[in-house]
C-alpha positions as a Markdown table, in Angstrom:
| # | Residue | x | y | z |
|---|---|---|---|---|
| 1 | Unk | 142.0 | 120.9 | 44.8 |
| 2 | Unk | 143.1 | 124.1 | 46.2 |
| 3 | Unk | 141.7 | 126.1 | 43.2 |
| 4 | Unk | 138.7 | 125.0 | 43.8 |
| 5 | Unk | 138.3 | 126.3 | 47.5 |
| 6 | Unk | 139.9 | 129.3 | 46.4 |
| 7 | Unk | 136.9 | 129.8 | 43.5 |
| 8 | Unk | 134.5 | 129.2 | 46.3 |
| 9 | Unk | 135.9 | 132.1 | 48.3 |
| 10 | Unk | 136.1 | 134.3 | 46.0 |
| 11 | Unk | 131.9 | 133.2 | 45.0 |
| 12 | Unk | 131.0 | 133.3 | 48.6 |
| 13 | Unk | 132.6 | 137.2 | 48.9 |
| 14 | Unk | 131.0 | 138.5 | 45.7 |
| 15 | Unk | 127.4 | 136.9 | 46.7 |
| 16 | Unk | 128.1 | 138.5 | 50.0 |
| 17 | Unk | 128.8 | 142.1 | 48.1 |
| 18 | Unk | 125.8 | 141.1 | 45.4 |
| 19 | Unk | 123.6 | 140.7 | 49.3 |
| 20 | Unk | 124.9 | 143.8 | 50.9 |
| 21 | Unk | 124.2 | 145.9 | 47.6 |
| 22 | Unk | 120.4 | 145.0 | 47.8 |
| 23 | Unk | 119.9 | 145.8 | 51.4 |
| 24 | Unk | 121.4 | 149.4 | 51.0 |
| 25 | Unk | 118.2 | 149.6 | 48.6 |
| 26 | Unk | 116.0 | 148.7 | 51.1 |
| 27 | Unk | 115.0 | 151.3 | 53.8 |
| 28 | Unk | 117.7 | 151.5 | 57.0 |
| 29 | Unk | 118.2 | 152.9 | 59.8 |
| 30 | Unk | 121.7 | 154.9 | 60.3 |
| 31 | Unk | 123.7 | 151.9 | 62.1 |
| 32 | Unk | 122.1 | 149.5 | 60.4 |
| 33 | Unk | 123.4 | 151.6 | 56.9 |
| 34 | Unk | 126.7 | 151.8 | 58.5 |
| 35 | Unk | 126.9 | 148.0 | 59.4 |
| 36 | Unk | 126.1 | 147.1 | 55.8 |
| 37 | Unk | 128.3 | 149.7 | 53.8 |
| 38 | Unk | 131.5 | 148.7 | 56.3 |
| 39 | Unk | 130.7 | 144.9 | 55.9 |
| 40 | Unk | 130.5 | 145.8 | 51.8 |
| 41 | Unk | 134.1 | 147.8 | 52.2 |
| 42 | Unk | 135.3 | 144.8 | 54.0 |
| 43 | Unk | 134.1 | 142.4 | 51.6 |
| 44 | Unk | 135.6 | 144.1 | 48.5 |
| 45 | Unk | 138.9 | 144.2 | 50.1 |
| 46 | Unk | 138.8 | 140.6 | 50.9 |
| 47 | Unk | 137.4 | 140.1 | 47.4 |
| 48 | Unk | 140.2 | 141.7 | 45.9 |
| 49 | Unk | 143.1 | 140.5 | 48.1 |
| 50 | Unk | 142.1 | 136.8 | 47.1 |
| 51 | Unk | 141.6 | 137.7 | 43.2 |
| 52 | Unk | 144.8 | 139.2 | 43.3 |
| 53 | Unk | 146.8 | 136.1 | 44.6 |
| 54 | Unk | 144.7 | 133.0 | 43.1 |
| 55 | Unk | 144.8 | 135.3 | 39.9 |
| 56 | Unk | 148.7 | 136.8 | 40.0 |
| 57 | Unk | 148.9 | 138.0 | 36.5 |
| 58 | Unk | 147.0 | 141.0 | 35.4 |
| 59 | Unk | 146.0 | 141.1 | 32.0 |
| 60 | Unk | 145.6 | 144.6 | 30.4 |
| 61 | Unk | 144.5 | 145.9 | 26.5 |
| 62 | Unk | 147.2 | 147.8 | 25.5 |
| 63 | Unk | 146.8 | 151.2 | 24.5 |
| 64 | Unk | 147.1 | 152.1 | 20.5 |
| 65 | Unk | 147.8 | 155.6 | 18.4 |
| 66 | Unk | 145.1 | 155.6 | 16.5 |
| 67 | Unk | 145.7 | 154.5 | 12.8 |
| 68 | Unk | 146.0 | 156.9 | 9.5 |
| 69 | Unk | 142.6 | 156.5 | 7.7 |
| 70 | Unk | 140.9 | 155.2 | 10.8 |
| 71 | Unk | 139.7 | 158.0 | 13.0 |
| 72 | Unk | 137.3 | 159.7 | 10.2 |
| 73 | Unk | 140.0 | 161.4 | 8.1 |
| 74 | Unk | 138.5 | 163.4 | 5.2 |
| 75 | Unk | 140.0 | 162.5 | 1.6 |
């Protein structure tokens, strides 16, 4: 069940980002602000590096010319 340890990762990074988030609300001193936002940088990084290979492909909208008619042409 690798998947699933994988999914647990990537849940135990993002609640670690959700955690950081708050406390940069909350009233810091200057090293404790600079803990947090270089524990958040780390987090995202590690958040995206595991995304990235237990999710490979990338899935995008492609981009369309608008359509004749459809972007409010007067008759």
């Amino acid at each position: 069940m690798m998947i699933d340890e994988e999914i647990a990762r990537i849940r135990a990074h993002r609640n670690n980002i959700h955690r950081y988030r708050r406390l940069l609300k909350t009233k810091l001193s200057d090293v404790e602000r600079q803990f947090i936002e270089r524990r958040l940088s780390e987090e995202s990084s590690a958040l995206a590096a595991l995304t990235s290979r237990t999710f490979p492909i990338a899935f995008t909208v492609p981009q369309f010319p608008p359509t004749q008619g459809s972007a409010g042409a007067a008759s």
